[in-house]
RODO-2510 file (C-alpha; in nm, 4 decimals, decimal comma):
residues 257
     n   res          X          Y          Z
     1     x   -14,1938    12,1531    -0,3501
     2     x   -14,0937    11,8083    -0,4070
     3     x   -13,8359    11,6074    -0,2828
     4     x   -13,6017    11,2993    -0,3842
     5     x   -13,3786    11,0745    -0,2436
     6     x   -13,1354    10,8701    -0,4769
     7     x   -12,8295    10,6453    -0,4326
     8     x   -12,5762    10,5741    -0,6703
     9     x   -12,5211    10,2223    -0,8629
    10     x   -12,2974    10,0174    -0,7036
    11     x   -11,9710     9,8635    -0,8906
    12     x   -12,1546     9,5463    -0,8277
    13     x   -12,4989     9,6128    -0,9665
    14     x   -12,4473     9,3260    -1,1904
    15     x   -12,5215     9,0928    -0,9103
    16     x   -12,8725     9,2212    -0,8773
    17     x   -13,1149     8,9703    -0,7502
    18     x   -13,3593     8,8658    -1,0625
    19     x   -13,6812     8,6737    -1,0552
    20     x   -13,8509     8,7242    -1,3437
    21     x   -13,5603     8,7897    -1,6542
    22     x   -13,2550     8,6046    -1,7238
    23     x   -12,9450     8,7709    -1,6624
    24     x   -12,8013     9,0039    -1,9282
    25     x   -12,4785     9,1885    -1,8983
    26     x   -12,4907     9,5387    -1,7077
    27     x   -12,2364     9,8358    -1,8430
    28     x   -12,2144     9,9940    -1,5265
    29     x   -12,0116    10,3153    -1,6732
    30     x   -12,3547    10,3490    -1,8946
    31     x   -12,5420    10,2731    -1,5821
    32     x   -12,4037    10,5600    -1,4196
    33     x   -12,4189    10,7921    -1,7320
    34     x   -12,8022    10,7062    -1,7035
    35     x   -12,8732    10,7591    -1,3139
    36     x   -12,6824    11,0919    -1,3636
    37     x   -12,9455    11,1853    -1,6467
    38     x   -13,2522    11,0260    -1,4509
    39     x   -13,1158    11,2476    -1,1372
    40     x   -13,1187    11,5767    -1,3941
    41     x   -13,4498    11,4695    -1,5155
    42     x   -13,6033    11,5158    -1,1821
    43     x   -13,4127    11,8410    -1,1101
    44     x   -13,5892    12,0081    -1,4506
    45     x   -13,8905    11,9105    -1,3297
    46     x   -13,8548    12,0895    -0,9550
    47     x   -13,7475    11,7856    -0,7847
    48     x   -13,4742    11,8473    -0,5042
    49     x   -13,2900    11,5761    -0,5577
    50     x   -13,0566    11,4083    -0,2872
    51     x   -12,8277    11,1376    -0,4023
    52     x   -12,6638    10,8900    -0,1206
    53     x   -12,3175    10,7254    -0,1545
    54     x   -12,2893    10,3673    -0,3609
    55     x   -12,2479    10,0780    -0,1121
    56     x   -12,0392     9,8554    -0,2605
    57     x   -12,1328     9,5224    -0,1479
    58     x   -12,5547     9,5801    -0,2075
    59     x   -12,6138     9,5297    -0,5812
    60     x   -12,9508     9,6479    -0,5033
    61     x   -12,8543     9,9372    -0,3189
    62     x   -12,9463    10,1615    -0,5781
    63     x   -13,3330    10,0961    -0,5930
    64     x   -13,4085    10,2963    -0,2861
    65     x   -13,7881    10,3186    -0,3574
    66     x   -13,8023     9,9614    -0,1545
    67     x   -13,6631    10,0968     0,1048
    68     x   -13,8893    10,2770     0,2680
    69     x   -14,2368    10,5181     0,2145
    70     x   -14,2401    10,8811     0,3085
    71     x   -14,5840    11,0363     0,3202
    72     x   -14,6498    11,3646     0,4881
    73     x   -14,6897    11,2682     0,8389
    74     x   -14,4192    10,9898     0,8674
    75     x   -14,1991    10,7390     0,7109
    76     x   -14,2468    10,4155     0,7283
    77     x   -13,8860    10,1939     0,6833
    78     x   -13,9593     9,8960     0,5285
    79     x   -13,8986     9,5428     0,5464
    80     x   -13,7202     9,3904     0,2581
    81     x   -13,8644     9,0681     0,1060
    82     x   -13,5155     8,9553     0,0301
    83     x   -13,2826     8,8869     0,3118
    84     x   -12,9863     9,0081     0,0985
    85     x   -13,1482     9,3262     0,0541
    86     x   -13,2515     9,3684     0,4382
    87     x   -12,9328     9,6047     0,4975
    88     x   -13,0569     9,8653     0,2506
    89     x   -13,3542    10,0050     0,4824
    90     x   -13,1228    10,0140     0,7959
    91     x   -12,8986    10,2471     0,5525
    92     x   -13,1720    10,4498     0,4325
    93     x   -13,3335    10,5944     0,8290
    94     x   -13,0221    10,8019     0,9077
    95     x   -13,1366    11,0127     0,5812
    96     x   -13,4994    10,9684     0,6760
    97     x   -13,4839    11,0207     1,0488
    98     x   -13,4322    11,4574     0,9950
    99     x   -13,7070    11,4294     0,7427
   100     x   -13,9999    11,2392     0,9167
   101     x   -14,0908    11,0387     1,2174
   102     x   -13,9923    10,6996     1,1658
   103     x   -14,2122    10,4082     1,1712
   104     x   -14,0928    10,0276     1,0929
   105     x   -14,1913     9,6985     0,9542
   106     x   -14,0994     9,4409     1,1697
   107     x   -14,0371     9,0349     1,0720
   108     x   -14,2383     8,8519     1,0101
   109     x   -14,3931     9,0723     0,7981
   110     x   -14,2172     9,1869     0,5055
   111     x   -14,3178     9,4628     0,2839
   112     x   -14,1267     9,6924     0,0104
   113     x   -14,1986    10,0271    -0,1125
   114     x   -14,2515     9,9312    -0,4943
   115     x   -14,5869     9,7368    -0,3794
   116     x   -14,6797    10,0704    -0,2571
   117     x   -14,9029    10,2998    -0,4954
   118     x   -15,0368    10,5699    -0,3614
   119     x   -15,3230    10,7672    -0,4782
   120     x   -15,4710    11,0522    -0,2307
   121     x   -15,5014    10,9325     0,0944
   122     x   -15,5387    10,5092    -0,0430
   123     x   -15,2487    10,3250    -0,0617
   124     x   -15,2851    10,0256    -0,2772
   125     x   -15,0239     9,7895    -0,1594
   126     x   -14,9232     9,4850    -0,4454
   127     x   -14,9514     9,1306    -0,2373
   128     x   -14,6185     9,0005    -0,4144
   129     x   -14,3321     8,8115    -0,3651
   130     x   -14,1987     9,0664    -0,1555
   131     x   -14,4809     9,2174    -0,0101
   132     x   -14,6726     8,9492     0,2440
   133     x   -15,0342     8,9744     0,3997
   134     x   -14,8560     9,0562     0,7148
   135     x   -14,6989     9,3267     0,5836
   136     x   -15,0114     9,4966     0,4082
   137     x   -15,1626     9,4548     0,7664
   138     x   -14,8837     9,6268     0,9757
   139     x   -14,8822     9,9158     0,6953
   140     x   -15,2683     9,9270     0,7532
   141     x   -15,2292     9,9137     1,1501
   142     x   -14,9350    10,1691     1,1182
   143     x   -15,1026    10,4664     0,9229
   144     x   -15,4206    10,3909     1,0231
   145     x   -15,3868    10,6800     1,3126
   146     x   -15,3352    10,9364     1,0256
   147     x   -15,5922    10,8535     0,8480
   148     x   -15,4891    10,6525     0,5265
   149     x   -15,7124    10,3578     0,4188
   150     x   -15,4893    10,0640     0,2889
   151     x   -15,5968     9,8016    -0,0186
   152     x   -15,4311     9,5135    -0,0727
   153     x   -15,3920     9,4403    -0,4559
   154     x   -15,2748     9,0939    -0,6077
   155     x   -14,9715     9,0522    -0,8060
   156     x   -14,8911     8,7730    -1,0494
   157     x   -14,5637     8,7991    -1,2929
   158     x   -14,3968     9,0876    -1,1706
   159     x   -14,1772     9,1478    -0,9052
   160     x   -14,3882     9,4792    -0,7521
   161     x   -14,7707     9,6246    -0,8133
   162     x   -14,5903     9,9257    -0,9693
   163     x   -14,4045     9,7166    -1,2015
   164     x   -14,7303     9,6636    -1,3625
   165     x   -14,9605     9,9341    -1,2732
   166     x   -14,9031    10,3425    -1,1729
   167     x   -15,0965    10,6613    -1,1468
   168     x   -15,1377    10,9299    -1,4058
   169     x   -15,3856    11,1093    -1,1969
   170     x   -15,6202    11,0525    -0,8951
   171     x   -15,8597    10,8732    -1,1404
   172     x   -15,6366    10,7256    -1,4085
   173     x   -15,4220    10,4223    -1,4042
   174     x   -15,1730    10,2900    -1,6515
   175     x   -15,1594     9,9067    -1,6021
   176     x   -15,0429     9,5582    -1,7382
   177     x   -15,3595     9,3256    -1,6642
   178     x   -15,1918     9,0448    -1,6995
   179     x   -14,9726     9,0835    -1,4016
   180     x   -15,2178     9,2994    -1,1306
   181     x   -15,5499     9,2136    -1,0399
   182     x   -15,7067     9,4826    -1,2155
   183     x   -16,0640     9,3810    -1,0087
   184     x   -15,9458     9,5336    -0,7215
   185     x   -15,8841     9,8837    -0,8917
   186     x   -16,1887     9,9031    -1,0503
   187     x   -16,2366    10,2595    -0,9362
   188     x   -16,0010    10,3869    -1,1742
   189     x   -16,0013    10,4403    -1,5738
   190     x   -15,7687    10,1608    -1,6264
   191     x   -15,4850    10,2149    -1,9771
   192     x   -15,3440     9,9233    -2,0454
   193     x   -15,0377     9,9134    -2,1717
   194     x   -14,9465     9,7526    -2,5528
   195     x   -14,9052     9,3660    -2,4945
   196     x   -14,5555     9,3985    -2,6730
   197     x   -14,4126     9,6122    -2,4235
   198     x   -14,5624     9,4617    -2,0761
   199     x   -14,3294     9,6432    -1,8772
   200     x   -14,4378    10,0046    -1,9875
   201     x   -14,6773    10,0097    -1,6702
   202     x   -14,4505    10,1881    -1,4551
   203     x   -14,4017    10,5841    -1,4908
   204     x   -14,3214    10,8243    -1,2316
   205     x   -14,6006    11,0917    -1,1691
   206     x   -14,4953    11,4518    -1,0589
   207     x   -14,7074    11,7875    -1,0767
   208     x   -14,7001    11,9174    -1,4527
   209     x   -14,4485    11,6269    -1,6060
   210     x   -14,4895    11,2338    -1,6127
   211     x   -14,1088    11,0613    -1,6394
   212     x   -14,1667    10,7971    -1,9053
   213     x   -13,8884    10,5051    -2,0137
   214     x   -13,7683    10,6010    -2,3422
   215     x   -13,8268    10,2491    -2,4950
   216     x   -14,1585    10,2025    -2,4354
   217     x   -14,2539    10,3992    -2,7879
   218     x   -14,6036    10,2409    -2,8249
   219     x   -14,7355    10,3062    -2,4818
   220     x   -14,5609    10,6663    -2,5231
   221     x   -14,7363    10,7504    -2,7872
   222     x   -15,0720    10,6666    -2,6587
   223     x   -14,9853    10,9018    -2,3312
   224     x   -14,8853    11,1470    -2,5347
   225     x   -15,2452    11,1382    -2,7471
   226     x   -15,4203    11,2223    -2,4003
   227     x   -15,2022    11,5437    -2,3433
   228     x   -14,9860    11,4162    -2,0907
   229     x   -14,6543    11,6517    -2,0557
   230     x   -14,4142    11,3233    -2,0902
   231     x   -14,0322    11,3581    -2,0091
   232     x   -13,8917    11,0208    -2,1428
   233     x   -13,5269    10,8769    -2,0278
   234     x   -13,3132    10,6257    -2,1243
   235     x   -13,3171    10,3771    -1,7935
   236     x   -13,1931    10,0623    -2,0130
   237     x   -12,9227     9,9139    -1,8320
   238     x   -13,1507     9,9311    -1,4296
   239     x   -13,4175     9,7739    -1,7157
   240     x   -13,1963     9,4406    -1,7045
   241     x   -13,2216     9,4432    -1,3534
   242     x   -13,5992     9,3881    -1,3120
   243     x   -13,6354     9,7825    -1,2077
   244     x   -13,8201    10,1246    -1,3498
   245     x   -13,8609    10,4447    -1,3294
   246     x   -14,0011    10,4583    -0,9723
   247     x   -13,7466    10,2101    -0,8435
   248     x   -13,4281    10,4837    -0,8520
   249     x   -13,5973    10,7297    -0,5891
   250     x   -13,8116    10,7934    -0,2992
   251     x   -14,0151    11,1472    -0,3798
   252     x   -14,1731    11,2961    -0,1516
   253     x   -14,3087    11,6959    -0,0502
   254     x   -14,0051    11,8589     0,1359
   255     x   -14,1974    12,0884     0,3590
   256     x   -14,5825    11,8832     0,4342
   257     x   -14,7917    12,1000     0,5336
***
């Protein structure tokens, strides 16, 4: 069984930190309306979902995926490329700390969890504005003792490596080549996404159903012709705020074996 923690949008998630779109005007009631269906979405599929309490003064509260990674053995609490943001991890460990043993990223290093793609036991970690080489290497030197193998991947034109590039399956990847250095994942059957819709890269994978932004038609449709089981939802106002699917929770297996 699966596992998720979420956090609800803050009042002020208009303030969200942006690097890569201009600012457009947030309707935080429809915000709210939309984390509420994105939270029901994961319950249909299986997913027990835990939702944390908005904190007011952290626009960016609400993308918890950054906040931290939770694999079987451990979690490791990250830290935030943005110094605004660095509060959001220290929030996260007291819901983390019954789950997991807790491992942390330390400064200088910075890392965040939407850099952080896992497939099997490789974790393919974007090398971003957020994510620095130290931080890939304290990841690496942190989970090497359990046995995962760590790649760094470059990022150029996107805030995280899953903003432009996720999993379907253990051998499938769904990617925007402009933005990840598709070189370095040459492993994988690589789908790129539709030029018009260069954001379409991220989904969020779970057993039998892959969570798919409603908007992205094009690069629906062509998941849809390889017999994926695709749940779309309407994420459009966390869109405007640089984030996807993947950003709005931290899944994980509730009971590893």
């Amino acid at each position: 069984m699966l596992s998720a923690i979420t956090r609800t949008p803050a009042p002020s998630l208009a303030d969200c930190e942006l690097t890569f779109l201009d600012r457009a005007a947030i309707d935080y009631q429809r915000a709210l309306e939309q984390h509420q269906a994105y939270c029901a979405a994961l319950r249909s599929c299986g997913v027990d979902v835990l939702t944390l309490p908005a904190v007011a003064n952290l626009p960016d509260s609400v993308f918890v995926e950054d906040t931290a990674l939770v694999l079987d053995e451990c979690a490791v609490v990250a830290h935030l490329g943005s110094m605004a943001r660095e509060p959001e991890s220290v929030l996260m460990m007291p819901a983390l700390a019954p789950l997991r043993p807790l491992h942390q990223i330390a400064a200088p290093a910075t890392l965040e969890g939407g850099d952080v793609l896992r497939v099997g036991r490789t974790l393919y970690v974007g090398r971003s504005a957020r994510t620095n080489q130290a931080g890939i290497d304290a990841l690496a030197d942190l989970l090497a003792p359990y046995g995962y193998e760590v790649v760094p991947v470059a990022v150029d034109g996107c805030l995280h490596l899953k903003t432009g590039c996720t999993a379907l399956d253990d051998r499938t990847l769904l990617i925007n080549p402009a933005w990840v250095d598709a070189a370095a994942l040459a492993g994988f059957e690589q789908i790129a996404v539709p030029a018009e819709e260069p954001w379409a890269a991220n989904v969020l994978r779970l057993p039998a159903t892959l969570i798919v932004n409603a908007a992205h038609e094009r690069t629906n449709a062509l998941l849809a012709e390889r017999g994926l089981n695709l749940l779309p939802v309407d994420i459009g106002e966390f869109s405007k705020a640089e984030a996807g699917l993947t950003c709005l929770s931290l899944v994980f297996a509730t009971r590893p074996e």
